[in-house]
ZALUM-605415 format. One record per atom (N, C-alpha, C): residue in one letter; z, x, y. Coordinates in steps of 0.02 Angstrom, whole numbers, padded with zeros to 5 digits, always signed. Each point is the difference from the previous one (the first is absolute). Last residue first. Example, Ala and Ser with C-alpha at 12.3 -4.5 7.8 and 13.67 -1.06 7.14 Angstrom:
S+00354+00642-00112
S+00003+00042+00059
S+00037-00039+00055
A-00004+00015-00286
A+00000-00045+00059
A+00000+00045+00060
This chain:
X-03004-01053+02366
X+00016-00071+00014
X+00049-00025+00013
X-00027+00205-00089
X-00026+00013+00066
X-00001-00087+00024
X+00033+00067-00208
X+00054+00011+00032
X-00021+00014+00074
X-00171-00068-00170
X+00064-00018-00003
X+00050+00015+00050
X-00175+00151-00006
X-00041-00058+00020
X+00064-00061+00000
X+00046+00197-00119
X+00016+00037+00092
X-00030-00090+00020
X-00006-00003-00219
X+00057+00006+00012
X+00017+00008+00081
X-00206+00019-00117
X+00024-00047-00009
X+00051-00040+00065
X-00079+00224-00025
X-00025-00021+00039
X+00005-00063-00013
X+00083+00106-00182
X+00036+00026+00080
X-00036-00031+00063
X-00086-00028-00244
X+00041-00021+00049
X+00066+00005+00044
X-00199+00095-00037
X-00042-00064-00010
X+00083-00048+00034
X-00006+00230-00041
X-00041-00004+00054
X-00013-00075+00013
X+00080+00089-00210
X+00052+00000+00054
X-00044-00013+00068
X-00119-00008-00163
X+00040-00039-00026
X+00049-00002+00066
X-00171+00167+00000
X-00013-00075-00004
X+00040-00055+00025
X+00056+00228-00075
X-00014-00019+00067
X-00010-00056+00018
X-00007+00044-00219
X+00065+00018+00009
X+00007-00031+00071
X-00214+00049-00099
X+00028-00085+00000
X+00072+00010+00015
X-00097+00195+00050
X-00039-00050+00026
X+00025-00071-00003
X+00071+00195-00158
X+00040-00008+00087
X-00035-00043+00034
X-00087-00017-00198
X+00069+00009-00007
X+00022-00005+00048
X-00236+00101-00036
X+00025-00081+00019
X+00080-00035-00018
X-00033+00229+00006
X-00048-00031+00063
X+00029-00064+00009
X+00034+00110-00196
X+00041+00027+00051
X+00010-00058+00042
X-00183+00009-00142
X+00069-00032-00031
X+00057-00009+00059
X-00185+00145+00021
X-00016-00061+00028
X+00053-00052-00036
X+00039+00238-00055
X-00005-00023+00075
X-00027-00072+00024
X-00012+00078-00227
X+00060-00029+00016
X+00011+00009+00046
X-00205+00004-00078
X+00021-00065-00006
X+00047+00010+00012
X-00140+00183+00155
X+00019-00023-00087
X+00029-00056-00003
X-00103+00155+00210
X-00019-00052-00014
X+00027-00002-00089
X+00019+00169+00219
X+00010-00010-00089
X-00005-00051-00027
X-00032+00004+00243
X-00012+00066-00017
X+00016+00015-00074
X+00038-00219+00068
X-00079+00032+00042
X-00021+00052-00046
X+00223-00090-00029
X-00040-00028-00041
X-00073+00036+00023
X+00167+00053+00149
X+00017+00032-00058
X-00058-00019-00050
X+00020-00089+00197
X-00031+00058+00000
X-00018+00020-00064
X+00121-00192+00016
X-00075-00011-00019
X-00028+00076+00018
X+00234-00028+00009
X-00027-00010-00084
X-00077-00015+00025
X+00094+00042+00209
X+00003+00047-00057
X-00012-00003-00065
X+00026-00178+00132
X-00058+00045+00016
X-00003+00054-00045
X+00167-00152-00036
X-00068-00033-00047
X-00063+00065+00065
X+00238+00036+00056
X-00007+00017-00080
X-00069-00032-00027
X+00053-00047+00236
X-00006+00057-00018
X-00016+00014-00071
X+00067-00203+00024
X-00036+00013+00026
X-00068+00076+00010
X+00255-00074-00056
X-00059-00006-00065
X-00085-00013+00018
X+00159+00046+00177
X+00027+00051-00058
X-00053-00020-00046
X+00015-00161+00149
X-00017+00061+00031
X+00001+00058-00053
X+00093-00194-00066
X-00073-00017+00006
X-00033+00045+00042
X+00251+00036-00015
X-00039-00008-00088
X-00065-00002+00007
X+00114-00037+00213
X-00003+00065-00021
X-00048+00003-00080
X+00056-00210+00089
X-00046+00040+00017
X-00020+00062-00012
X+00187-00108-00094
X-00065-00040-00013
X-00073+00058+00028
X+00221+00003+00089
X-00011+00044-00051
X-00052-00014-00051
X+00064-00138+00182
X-00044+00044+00036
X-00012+00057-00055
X+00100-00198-00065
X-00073-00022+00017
X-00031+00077+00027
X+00219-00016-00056
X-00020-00015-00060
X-00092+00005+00011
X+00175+00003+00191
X-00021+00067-00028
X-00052-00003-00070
X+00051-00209+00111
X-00045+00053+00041
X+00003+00077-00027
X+00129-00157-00120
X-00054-00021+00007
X-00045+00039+00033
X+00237+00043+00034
X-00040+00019-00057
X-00067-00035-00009
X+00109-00046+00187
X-00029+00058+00014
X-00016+00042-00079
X+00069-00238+00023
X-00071-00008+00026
X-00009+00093-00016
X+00219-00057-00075
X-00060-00016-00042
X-00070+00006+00010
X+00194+00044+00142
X-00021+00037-00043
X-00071-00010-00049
X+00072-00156+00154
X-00034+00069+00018
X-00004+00060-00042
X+00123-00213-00051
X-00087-00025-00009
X-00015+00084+00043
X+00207+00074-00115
X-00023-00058+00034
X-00089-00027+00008
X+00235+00176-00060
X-00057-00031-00044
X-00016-00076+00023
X+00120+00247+00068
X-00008-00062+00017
X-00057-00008-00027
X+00065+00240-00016
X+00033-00076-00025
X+00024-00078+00024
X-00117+00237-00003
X+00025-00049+00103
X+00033-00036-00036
X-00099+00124-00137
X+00056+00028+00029
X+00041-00007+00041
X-00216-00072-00118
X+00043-00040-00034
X+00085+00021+00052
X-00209+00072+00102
X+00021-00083+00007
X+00050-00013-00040
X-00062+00233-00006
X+00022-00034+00064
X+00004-00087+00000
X-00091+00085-00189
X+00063+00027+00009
X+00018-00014+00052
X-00245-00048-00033
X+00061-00064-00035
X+00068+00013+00020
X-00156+00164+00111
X-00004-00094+00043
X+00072-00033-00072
X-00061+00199-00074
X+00026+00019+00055
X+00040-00069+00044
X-00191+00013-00184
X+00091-00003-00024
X+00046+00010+00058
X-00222+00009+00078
X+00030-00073-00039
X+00057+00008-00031
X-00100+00171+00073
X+00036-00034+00035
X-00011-00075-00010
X-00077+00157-00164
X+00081+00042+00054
X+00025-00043+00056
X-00190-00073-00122
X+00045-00003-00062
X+00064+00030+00042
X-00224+00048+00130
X+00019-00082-00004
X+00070-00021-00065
X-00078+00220+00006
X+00017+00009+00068
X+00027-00093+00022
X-00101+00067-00212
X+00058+00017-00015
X+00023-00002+00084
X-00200-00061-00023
X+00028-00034-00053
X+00060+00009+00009
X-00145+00134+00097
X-00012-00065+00050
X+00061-00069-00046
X-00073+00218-00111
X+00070+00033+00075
X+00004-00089+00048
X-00169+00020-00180
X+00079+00002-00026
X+00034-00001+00062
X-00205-00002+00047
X+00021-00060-00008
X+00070-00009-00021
X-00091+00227+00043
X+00010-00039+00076
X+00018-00087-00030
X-00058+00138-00189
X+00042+00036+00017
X+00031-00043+00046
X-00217-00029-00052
X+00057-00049-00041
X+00067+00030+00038
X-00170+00119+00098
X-00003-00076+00022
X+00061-00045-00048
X-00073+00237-00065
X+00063-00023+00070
X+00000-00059+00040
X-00135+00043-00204
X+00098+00021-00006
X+00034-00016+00071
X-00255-00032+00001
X+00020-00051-00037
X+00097+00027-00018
X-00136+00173+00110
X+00014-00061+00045
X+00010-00076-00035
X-00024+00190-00133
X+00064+00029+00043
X+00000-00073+00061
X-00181+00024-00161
X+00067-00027-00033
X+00058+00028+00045
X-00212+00037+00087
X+00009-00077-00028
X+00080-00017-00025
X-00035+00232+00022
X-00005-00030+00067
X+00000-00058+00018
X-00078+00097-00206
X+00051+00024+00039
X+00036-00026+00059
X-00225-00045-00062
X+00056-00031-00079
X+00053+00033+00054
X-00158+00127+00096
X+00009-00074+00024
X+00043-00048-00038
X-00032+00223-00062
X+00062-00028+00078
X-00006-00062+00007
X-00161+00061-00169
X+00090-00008-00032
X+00032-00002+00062
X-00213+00025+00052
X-00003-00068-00031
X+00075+00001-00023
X-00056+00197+00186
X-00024-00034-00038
X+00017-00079-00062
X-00024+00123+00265
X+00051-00031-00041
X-00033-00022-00066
């Protein structure tokens, strides 16, 4: 195998890793809208409704931090194997992106669990 398969091959397992975060993104976005529509459809607007939006709010939370998850591996393959300032731009972007939401969503789950 020589040195360009290897580049090759880097950048195919950094695409299909973001790729798997997207799909982890958009798979958590389908049923979450799914969870809101069925609740708004029941049309009853009550403290249960409210709790089971909360729990969808929190579990689509997760999905995002799974998803953007994926996306900071792959941006670091990616950075590995082509190392320039606007991949590490990238990088650190989705990192503090993650962060942020990571910081507080786990807030929030810690809150409502009381």
């Amino acid at each position: 195998m020589s040195n360009v398969d290897v580049w090759i091959l880097v950048d195919f397992v950094a695409y299909a890793v973001g790729t798997a975060g997207m799909g982890v993104i958009v798979w958590g976005s389908v049923r979450a809208l799914s969870g809101f529509f069925l609740a708004e459809f029941r049309g009853r607007h009550n403290s249960d409704t409210t709790g089971a939006l909360e729990r969808l709010r929190l579990g689509f939370g997760a999905y995002l931090l799974l998803g953007l998850e994926f996306m900071v591996a792959a941006d670091i393959i990616h950075t590995i194997a082509r190392p320039d300032f606007e991949s590490l731009i990238v990088l650190g972007a989705i990192v503090a992106i993650r962060t942020v939401i990571s910081f507080f969503l786990t807030r929030e789950m810690r809150i409502s669990d009381r």
